[in-house]
N, C-alpha and C positions, 0 to 999 in steps of 0.2 A: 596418837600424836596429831596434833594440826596439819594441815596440808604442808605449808610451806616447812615446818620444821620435819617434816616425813622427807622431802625433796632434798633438805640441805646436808640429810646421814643419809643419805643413797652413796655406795661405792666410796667409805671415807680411805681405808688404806690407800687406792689406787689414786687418790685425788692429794694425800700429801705424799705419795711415794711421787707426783707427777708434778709437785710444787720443790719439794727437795731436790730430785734430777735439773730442773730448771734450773736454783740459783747455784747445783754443783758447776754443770754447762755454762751459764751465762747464755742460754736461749732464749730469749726474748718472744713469749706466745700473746697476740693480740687475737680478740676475740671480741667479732662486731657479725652484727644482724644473722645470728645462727653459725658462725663457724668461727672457730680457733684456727689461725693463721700464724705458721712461721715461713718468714723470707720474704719474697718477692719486691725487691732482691733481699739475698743475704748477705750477711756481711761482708763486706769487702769486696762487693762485686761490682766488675766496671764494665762497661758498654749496654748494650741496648737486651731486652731481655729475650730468651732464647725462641726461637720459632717455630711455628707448627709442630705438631707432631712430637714434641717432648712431654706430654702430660698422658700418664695415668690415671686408670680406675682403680679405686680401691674397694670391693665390696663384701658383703656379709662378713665382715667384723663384728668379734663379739665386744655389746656395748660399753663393758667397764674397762675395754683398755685404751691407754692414752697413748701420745707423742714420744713416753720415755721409754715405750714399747716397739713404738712406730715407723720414727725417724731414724735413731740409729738400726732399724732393720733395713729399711730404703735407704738410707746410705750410704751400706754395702757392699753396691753392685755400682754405685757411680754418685755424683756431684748433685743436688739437691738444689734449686732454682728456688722453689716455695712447697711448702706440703699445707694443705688444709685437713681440717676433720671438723666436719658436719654433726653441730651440738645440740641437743634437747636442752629445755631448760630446767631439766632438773640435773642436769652435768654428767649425765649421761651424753656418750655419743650416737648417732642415729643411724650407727651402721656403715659407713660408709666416711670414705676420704678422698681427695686429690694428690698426688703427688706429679711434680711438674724437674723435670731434670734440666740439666744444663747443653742436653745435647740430647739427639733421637737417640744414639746408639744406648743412652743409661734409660729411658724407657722402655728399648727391648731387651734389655739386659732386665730390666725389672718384670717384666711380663715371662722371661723364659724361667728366673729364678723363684717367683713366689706365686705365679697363677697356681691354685690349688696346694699352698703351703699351709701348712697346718701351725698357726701362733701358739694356738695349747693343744692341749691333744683334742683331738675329736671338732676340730674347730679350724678347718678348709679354707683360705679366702679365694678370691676371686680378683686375679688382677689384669687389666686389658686396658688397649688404647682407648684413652678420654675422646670422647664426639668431638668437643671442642666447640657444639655449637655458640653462633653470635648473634641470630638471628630471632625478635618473638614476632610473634602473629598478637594482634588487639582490635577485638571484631567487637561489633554494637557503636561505636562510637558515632553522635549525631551527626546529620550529614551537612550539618551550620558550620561544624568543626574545620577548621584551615589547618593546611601543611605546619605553615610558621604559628598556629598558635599550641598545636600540639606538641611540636618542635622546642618552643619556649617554655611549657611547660615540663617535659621528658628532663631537660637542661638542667629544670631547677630542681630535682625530685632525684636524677639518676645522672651519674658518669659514665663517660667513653661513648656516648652516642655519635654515629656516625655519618647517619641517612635516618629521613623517613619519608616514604612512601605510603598515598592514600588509593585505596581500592573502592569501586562500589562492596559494600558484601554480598559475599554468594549467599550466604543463610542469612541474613535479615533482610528486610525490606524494609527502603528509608533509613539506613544505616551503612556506614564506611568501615573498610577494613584496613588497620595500621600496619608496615611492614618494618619492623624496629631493626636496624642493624647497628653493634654494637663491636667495639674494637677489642675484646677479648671474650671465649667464654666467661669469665670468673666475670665482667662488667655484666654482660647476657643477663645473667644466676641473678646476681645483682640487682638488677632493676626486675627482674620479674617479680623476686621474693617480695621489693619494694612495691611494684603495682598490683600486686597479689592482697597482699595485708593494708595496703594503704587503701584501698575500698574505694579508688578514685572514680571522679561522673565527672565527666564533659557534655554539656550541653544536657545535661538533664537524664544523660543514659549510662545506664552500667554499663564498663567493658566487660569482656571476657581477655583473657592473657596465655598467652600458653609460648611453646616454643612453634617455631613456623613448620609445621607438618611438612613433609616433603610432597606430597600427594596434592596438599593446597598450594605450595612451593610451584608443582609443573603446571597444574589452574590457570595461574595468578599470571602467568609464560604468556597466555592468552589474553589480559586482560588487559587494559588501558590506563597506564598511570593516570589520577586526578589532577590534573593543574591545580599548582598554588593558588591561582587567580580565577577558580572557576566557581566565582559567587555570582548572584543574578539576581533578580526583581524578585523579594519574597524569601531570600534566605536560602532558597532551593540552590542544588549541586548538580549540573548537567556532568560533569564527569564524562565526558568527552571529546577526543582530540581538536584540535584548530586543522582546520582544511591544508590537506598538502598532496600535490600528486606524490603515486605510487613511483620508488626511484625505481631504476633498472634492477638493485638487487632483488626488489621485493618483489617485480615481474619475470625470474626467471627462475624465481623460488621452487617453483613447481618444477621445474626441469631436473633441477638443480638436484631433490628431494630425489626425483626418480631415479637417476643418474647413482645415485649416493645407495639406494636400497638394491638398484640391479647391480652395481659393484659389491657389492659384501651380501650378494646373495640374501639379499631380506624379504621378496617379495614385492609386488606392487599395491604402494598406497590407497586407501581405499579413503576417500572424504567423505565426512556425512556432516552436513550443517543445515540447520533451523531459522530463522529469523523472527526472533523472541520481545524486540522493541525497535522503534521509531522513533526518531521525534522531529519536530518542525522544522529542524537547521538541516532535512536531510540526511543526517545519519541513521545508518541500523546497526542496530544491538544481534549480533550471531553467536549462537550455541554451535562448536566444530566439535566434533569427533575425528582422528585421525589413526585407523585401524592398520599400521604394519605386519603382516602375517610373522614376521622372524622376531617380531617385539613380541614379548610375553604379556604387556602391559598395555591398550590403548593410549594415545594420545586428545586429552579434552580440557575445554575450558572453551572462556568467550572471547570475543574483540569488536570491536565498532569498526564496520566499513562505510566507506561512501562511492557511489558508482562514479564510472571516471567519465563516463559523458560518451563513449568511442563502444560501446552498445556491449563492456562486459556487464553479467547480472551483478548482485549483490552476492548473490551465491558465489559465482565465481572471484568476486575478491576477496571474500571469505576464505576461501580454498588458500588465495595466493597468501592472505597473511598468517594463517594457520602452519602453511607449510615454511614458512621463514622462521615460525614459533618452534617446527619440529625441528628445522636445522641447527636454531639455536641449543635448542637440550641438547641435541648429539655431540653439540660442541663443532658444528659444522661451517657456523655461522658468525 
């Protein structure tokens, strides 16, 4: 058989057993950029859509079953907000679904009911709370590239954009790093699959796209947002703050930090930083390392200091803004 006519008699029972259940129901399944979609909202539903923490995982599903298998099994145990199922396109599904409830309690209702329930025999899923991530990471981008043109661009290409944020990159040289944030996961998924496939170049460079690593996420803690307006003679991106003294929070940072690890018994802070770049206006570029002995994990990344004139080093304001960086992860700050 030809390719395409091999892909179109893949799974034919389950695919009109899955067209028949639909016009018995009156379900309405839309199916755009890789997934079949019911709800969001469904029908009849009034007010704003449900919050946090309502969406499941659905995974190692086997791939010939559909929605008419699906839905009324998640249906069940509570109220259905939207259910996706993630499609090949030979209408095969890729293993994998969403379901998103109308309250927390029918996501844990769904995770105590069918994690490790068997659809057919010998055939286990796996159901657990959804990340929910909203966040991507978009690294290589040229460093000609501006906030608002990127911004304009994201717009016309992807929905639910929230913010973006420009980084020097840590792994390229001559290159900016995007921080997308987007107003749901299912927008997130969205513009990734779309900046994934869509092969997109800004300024002449390939991105990279991924979701925002957490790891690069405590980094980035350290790093200095790019000003929108930070173009110069030549195209170049100083990517460096505007001169501001240090407020009182930021000089008592360190107090603050110590105070914060001898209460909950953590150990004392240990700072280690480098000074890795200069430039004309005065600023330095520091590498911080911030070793807690009750953290299992280092505290690193970089920041731009500039000395306050009242004879601190560069080191030592690196320390101070370092340690405001660690406050803030702890949620201190």
């Amino acid at each position: 058989l030809p390719p395409q006519s091999w892909t179109n008699s893949i799974n034919q029972a389950n695919k009109m057993a899955l067209l028949a259940w639909a016009k018995e129901t009156g379900i309405d399944l839309v199916q755009i950029n890789g997934q079949r979609r019911y709800g969001g909202p469904p029908p009849g539903w009034v007010g704003d859509p449900p919050p946090t923490g309502t969406e499941v995982f659905i995974g190692k599903l086997p791939q010939d079953v559909y929605e008419n298998a699906l839905i009324p099994l998640f249906q069940s145990v509570g109220k259905l907000y939207e259910f996706r199922l993630m499609m090949t396109f030979s209408g095969l599904n890729r293993g994998f679904a969403y379901a998103k409830y109308s309250s927390r309690r029918g996501a844990k209702e769904a995770i105590a009911a069918f994690n490790n329930f068997e659809v057919r025999k010998g055939c286990a899923i796996v159901v657990c709370k959804s990340t929910e991530k909203c966040e991507l990471s978009v690294d290589g981008l040229a460093t000609s590239v501006s906030r608002r043109e990127l911004e304009a661009v994201l717009r016309q290409v992807t929905e639910g954009v929230l913010s973006v944020t420009l980084y020097a990159s840590p792994c390229q040289k001559r290159a900016q790093l995007a921080v997308l944030k987007y107003s749901s996961h299912q927008a997130a998924a969205m513009a990734k699959k779309t900046l994934m496939e869509g092969n997109m170049r800004l300024g002449g460079v390939d991105m990279k796209v991924d979701w925002l690593n957490p790891d690069l996420k405590q980094k980035l803690q350290f790093c200095v947002e790019k000003p929108s307006s930070s173009r110069v003679q030549g195209g170049k991106c100083l990517g460096v703050p505007k001169q501001a003294p240090l407020s009182p929070v930021l000089r008592n940072a360190l107090d603050r930090l110590n105070t914060l690890c001898r209460r909950q018994y953590l150990g004392t802070p240990l700072f280690l930083t480098k000074c890795v770049q200069a430039n004309s206006s005065g600023w330095l570029r520091f590498w911080c390392r911030v070793v807690i002995p009750g953290c299992p994990v280092p505290f690193s990344g970089f920041t731009w200091v500039r000395q306050d004139g009242r004879g601190r080093s560069g080191h030592e304001e690196a320390k101070v803004a370092a340690a405001l960086q660690v406050l803030r992860i702890l949620g201190e700050s």
